[in-house]
N, C-alpha and C positions, 0 to 999 in steps of 0.2 A: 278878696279876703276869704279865706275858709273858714268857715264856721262848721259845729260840727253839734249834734245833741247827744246823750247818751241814752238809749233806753236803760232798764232798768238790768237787765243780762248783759249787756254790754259791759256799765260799771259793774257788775259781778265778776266779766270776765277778765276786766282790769285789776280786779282785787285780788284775781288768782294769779297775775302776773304774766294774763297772755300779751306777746308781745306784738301782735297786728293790732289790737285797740290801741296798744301805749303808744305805737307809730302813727298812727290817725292822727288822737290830740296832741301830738307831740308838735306834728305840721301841721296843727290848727291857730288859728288867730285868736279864734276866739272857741272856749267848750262850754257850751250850754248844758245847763241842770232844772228840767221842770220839775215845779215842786210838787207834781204828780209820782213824778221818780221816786225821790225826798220820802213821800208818803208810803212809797212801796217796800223801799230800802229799810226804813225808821222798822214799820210791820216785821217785815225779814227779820230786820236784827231783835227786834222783841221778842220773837221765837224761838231765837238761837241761842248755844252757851255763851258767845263774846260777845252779847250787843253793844261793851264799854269799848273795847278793838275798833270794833267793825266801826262806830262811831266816831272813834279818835281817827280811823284811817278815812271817810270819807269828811269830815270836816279840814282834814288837811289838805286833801282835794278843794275843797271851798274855799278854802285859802289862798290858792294859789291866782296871782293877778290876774290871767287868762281866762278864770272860769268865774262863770255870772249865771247867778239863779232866776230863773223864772217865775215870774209870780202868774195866778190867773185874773187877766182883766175883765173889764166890759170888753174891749176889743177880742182876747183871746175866746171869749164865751160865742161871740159874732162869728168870727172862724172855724168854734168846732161846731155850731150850727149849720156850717156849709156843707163842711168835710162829712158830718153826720148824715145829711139828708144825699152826700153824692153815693153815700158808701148805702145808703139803704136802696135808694133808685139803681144802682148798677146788682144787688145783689149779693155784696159783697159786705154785709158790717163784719166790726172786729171789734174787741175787747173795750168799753165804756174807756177805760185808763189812754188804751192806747190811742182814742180817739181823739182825746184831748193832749197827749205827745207831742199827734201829727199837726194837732190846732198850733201848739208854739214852734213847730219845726217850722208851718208854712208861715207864719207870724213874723218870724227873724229871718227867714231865710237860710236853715243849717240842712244840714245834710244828718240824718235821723241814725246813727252805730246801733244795729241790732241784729238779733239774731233771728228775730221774728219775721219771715216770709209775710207776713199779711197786713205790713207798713208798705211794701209795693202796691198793694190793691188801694190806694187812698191815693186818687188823681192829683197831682202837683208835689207831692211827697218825695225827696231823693232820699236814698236809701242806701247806704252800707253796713255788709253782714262779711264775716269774718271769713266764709265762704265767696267770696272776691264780686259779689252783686252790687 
């Protein structure tokens, strides 16, 4: 089964209508939405002229049978505790948001849509960026 999450540049560049994101969850099974994402997107559009658009176009996304949001558990909190402490020991932390990402990516098992090089640095993490990694 493909499962597949979107970071938050990802779904942007879906909204612009690139077409290697739309091909990912297209042959996905299933498209994951952290409500980290959610929280970054929501911000975004608060800041912008369309935030009624942008809203109506990502709730249709939500809509869609395929895609299932993330909430953060006790369990998910357990995970980004891991992912935190491997990412501080190797050297390597990255962005508070995106830590918690990789916690529901390694949680379900999806494969992380980003553009961000530094979801590779997060041990057990799979990763696709638009740039064919």
């Amino acid at each position: 089964m493909k499962k597949v999450l979107l970071d938050t540049n990802a779904y942007s560049a879906l909204a612009r209508g690139d077409t290697a994101v739309l091909d990912w969850i297209s042959e996905a099974d299933v498209v994951y939405m952290s409500v980290v994402v959610l929280g970054e997107l929501y911000a975004g559009f608060r800041g912008g002229s369309r935030e009624r658009e942008n809203r109506e176009a990502l709730h249709r996304l939500l809509e869609r049978p395929t895609v299932r949001t993330l909430s953060l558990t006790p369990e998910t909190a357990d995970v980004y505790a891991s992912v935190k402490q491997a990412l501080k020991q190797a050297g390597t932390p990255i962005p508070t948001n995106d830590v918690w990402i990789c916690a529901h990516a390694l949680e379900v098992g999806a494969i992380v849509i980003t553009d961000d090089a530094h979801f590779s640095d997060t041990p057990g993490v799979r990763v696709w960026t638009r740039g064919g990694g």
